[in-house]
C-alpha positions as CSV (number, residue, x, y, z in Angstrom):
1,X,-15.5,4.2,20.6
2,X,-13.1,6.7,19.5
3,X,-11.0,5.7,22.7
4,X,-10.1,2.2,21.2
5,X,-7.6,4.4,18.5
6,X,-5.4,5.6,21.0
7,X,-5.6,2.4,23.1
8,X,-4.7,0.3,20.4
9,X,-1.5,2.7,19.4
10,X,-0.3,2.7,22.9
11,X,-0.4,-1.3,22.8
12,X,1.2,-1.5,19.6
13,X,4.0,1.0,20.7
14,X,4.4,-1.4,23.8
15,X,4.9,-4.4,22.4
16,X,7.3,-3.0,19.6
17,X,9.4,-1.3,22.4
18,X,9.7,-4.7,24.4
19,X,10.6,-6.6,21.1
20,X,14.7,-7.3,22.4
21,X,12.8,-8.8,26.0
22,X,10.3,-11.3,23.9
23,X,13.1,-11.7,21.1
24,X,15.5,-12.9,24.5
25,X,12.3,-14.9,26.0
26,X,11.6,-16.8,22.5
27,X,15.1,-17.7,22.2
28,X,15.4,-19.1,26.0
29,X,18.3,-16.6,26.4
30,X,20.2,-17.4,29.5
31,X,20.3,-13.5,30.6
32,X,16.5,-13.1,30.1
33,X,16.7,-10.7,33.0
34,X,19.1,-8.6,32.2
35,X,18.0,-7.8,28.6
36,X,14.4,-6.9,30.3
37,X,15.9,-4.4,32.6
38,X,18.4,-2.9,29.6
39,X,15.3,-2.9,27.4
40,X,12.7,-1.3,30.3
41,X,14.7,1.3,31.4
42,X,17.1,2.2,28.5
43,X,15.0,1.1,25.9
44,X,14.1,4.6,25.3
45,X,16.9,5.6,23.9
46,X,17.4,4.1,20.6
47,X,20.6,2.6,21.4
48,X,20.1,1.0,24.3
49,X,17.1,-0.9,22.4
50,X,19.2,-1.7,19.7
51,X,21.8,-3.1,22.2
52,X,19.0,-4.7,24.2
53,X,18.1,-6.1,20.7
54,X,21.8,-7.7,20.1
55,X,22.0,-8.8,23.1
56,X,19.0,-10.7,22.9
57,X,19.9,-11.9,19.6
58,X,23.6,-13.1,20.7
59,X,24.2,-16.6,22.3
60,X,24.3,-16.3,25.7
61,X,27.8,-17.3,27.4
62,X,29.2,-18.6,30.7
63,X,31.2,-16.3,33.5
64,X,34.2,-16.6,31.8
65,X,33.0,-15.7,28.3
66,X,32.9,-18.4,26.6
67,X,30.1,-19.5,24.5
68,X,27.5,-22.3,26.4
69,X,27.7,-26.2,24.9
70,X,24.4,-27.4,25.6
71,X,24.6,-31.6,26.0
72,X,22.4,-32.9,23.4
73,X,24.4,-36.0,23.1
74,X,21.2,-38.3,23.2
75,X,20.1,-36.5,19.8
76,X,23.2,-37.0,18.2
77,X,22.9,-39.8,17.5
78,X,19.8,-39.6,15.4
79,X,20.8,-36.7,13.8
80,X,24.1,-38.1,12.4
81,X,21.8,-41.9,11.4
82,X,19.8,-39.2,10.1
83,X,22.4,-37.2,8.1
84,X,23.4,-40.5,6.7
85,X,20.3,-41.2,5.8
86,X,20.1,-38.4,3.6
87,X,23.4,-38.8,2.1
88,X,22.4,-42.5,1.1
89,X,19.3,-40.7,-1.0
90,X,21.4,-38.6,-2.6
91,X,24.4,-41.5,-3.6
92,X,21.1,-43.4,-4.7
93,X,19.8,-40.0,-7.0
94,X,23.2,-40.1,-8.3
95,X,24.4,-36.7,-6.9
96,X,27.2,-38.2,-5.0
97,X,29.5,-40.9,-6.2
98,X,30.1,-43.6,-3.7
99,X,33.8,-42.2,-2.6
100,X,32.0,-38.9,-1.6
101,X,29.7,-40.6,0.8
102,X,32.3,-42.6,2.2
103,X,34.2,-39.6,3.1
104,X,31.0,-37.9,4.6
105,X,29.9,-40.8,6.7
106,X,33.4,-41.2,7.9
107,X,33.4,-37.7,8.6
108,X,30.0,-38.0,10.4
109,X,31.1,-41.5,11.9
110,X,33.7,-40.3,13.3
């Protein structure tokens, strides 16, 4: 019984140190490796778990540094119909005037 103390601590420190690795895991980072191996071996040191931690916070990027566009061009679509949508309830609620939802669905139209 009085094992289960220290065995729960030791978990409980484990999964706090590997925070920057399930952080980069949740968020499908595209350098999921690389963050783990920062985190496991230089984790130890506070900053390379704080870097481990940005990293796995960042957005990941190509080789030449630039920041990934994912295609989602099949849900745009619905998410501008959507955004219209939304806009109409608010022209109808009186909290836009029918020139400002012109200009935002042209905007979104466009």
């Amino acid at each position: 019984m009085d094992s289960i103390g220290p065995a729960m601590v030791i978990i409980f420190l484990i999964v706090v140190y590997m925070i920057p690795t399930f952080t980069a895991i949740s968020n499908d980072h595209r350098n999921k490796a690389g963050i783990f191996v920062l985190n496991l071996f230089l984790g130890w040191s506070l900053v390379g778990w704080v870097a481990a931690l940005v990293w796995a916070i960042s957005k990941g990027s190509d080789e030449d540094g630039h920041t990934r566009i994912t295609d989602n061009s099949e849900h745009q679509g619905v998410d501008v119909y959507s955004k219209i949508e939304r806009l109409s309830a608010l022209k109808e609620k009186g909290a836009l005037t029918q020139e400002e939802f012109d200009k935002e669905k042209a905007k979104l139209l466009s």
